[in-house]
C-alpha positions in Angstrom: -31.0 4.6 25.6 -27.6 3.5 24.5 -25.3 2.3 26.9 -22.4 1.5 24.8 -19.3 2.9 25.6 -17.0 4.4 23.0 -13.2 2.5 22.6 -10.6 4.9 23.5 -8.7 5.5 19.8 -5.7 3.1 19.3 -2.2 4.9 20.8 0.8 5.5 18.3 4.0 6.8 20.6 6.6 8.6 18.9 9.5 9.5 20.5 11.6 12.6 19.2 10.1 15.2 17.4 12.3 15.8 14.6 12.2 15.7 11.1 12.4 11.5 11.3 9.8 11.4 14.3 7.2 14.0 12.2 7.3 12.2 9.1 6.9 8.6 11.1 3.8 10.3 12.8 2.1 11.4 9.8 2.6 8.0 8.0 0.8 6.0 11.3 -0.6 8.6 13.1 -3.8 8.6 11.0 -7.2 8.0 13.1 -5.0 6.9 15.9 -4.3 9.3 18.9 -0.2 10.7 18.2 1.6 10.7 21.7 4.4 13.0 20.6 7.4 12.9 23.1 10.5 15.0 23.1 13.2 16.4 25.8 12.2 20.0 24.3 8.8 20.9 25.2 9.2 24.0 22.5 10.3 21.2 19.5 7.3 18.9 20.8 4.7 21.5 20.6 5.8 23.3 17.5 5.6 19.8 15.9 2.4 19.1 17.2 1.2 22.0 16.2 2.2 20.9 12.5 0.2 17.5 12.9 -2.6 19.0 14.3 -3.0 21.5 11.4 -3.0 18.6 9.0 -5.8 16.7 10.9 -3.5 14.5 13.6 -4.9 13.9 16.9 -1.8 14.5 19.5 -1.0 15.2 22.5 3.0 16.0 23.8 4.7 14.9 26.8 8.0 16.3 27.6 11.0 13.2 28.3 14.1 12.6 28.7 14.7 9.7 27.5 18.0 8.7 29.2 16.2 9.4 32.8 14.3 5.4 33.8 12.1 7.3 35.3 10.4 9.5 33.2 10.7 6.8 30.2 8.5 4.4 32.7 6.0 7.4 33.2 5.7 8.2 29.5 4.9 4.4 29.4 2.5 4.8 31.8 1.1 7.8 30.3 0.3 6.3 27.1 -1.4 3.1 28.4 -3.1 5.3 29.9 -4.8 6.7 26.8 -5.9 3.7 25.3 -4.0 0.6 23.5 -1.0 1.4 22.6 -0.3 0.3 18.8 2.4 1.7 17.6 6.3 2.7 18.8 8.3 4.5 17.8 11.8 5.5 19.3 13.4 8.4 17.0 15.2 10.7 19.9 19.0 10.6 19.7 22.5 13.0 19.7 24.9 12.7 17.1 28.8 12.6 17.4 28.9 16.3 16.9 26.3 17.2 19.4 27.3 15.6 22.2 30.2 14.0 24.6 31.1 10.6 24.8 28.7 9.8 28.0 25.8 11.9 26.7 25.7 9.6 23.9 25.7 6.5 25.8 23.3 7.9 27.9 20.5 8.9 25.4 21.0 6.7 22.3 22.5 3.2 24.2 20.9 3.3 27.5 17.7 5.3 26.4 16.8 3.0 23.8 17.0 0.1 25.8 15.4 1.6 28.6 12.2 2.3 26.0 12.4 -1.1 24.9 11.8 -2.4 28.4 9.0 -0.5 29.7 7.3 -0.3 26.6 7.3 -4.2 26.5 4.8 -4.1 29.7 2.7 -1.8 27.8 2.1 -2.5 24.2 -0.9 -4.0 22.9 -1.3 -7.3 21.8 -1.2 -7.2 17.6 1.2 -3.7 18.5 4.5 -2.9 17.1 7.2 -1.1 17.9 10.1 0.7 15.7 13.7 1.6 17.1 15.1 4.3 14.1 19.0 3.3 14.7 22.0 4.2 12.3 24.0 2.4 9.6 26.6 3.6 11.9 25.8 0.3 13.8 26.9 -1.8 11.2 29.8 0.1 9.9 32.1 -1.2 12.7 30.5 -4.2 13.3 30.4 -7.3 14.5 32.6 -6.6 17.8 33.8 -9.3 19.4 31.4 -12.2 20.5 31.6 -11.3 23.9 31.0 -7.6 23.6 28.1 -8.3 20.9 26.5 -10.8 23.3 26.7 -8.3 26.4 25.3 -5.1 24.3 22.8 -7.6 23.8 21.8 -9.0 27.0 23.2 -7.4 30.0 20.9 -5.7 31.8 19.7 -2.7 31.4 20.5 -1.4 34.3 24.6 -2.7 34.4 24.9 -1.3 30.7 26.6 1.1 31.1 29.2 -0.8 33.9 30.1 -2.5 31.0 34.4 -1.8 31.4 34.5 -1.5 26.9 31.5 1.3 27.4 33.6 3.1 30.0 34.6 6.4 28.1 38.0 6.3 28.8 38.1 3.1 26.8 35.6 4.4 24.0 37.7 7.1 22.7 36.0 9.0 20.6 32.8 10.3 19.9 32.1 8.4 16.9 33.1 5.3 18.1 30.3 5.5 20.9 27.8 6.2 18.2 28.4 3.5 16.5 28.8 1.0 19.8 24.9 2.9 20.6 23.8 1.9 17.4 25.0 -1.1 17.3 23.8 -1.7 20.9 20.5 -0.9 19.0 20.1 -3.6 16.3 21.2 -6.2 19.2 18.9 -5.3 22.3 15.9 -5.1 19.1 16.8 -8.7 19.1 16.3 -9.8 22.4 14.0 -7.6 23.3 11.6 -8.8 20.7 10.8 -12.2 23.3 9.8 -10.6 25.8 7.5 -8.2 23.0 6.2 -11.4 21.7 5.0 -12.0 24.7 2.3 -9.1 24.7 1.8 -10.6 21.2 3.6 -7.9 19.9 6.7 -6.9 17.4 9.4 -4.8 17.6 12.4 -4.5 14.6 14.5 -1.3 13.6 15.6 0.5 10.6 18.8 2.0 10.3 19.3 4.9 8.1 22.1 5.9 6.3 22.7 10.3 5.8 19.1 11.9 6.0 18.9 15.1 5.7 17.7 16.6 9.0 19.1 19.4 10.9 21.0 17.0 13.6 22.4 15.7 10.0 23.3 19.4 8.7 25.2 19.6 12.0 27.2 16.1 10.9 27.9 17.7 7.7 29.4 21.2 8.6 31.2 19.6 11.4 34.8 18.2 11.2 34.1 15.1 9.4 32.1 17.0 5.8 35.0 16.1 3.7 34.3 12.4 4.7 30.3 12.8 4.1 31.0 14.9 0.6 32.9 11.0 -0.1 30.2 9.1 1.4 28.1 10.8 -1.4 29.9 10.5 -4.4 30.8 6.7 -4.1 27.4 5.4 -2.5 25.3 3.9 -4.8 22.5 6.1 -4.9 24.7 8.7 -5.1 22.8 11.3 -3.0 21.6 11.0 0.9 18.1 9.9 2.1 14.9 12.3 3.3 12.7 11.8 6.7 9.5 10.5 3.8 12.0 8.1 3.0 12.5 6.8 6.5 8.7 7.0 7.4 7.9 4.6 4.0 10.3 2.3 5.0 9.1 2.0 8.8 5.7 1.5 7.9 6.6 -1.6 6.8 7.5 -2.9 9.6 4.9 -1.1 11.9 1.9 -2.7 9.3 0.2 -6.1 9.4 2.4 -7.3 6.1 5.1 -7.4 8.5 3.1 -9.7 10.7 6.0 -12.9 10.8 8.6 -9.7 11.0 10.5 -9.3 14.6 14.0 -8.8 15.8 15.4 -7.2 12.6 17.2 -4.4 11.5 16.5 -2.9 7.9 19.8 -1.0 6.9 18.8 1.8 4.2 21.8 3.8 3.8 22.1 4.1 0.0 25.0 1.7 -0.4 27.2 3.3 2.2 27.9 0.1 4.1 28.0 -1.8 0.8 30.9 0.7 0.0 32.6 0.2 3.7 33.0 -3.6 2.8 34.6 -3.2 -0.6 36.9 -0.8 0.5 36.0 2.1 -1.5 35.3 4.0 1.1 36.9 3.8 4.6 35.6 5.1 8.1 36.8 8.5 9.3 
């Protein structure tokens, strides 16, 4: 008689199921089991659907990321399946989808609250994967004293913060970028208390891919600025989601093993363009 007991299958949690989020979970989800989160529970099972007719194992959970409680019961829910390997935080609005608070609400205050209650969660030899923006670096550094609270305030008082009051933020793009941003830094510090599971965390942050949130950037009020962004980046054309997903397995694999707390910008050149001038923000 055999009495062993079979090992649940290793958890990779991806968060958002767009183009970005689809091609991350094909690239890790193999022979693990895909926990597929989205606010739309049409876009997370039309996606799923997708893995699941190339050979993925998944299973959807609908969240809203900007709500602490339901990002603590996704947590939850994916310990729950078996050791959770793999992160991956994709969900986000853009400038042009959203207002000024929505956007701190999903891509600042989301993204840290992921990082937090996945930090209780992950598996030891795990790693996790924030996709931010290039749009972090583009007006960065802030001020010492801004950088070091986007970094280390609670998560709770974040958004108390008086510069991330909307009345002093401005304009939709600028709170992008101060989310993004936000991004990069709480990767930092919240790669110690990772570390402390014996886990990683780091970021990526893409320039122009082409997605549908991007098609809505690009026929929005700013395409004259993104037809420039184009012609004097480097590579000379924007990025794809297979591009994104290459790049974060990087990171997510065992080469990256001494790898946590960083942010890999690959944005064609875009920034490298910001800093000589030849092309200015919008």
């Amino acid at each position: 008689m055999n009495d062993a007991v079979e090992r649940p299958r290793d958890v990779a949690v991806v968060i958002g199921s767009g183009s970005i989020g689809l091609a991350i979970a094909r690239r890790v989800g193999a022979g693990r089991t895909v926990l597929l989160a989205d606010h739309s529970d049409e876009a997370a099972t039309a996606a799923a659907e997708r893995l699941r007719g190339e050979g993925h194992e998944v299973i959807t959970r609908v969240t809203d990321v900007s709500d602490h409680a339901a990002v603590e019961a996704l947590a939850d829910a994916a310990a729950a399946l078996g050791p959770v390997a793999q992160v991956v935080h994709t969900a986000g609005v853009s400038p042009t989808q959203a207002p000024v608070e929505r956007i701190l609400h999903v891509d600042l205050l989301g993204t840290a609250m992921v990082l937090d209650a996945f930090a209780r969660v992950v598996a030891p030899g795990g790693a996790g994967l924030v996709v931010a923006s290039m749009a972090g670096h583009r007006e960065s550094p802030y001020a010492p004293e801004t950088e070091r609270a986007l970094a280390t305030v609670r998560t709770d008082e974040l958004l108390a913060l008086p510069f991330l009051q909307p009345g002093r933020i401005g304009s939709t793009v600028h709170a992008y970028a101060l989310s993004k941003r936000a991004n990069s830094l709480r990767v930092q510090t919240a790669a110690a208390a990772w570390g402390k599971r014996g886990a990683r965390l780091n970021a990526v942050s893409p320039g122009v891919i082409i997605t549908p949130l991007a098609r809505d950037e690009l026929s929005g009020p700013r395409s004259d600025w993104f037809d420039h962004v184009r012609e004097v980046s480097a590579a000379g054309r924007f990025g794809t989601p297979d591009e994104v997903a290459e790049a974060a397995a990087f990171p997510l694999g065992r080469q990256a093993d001494f790898i946590t707390g960083a942010d890999l910008l690959m944005d064609g050149g875009v920034t490298s363009a910001l800093r000589t001038g030849e092309l200015t923000t919008p």
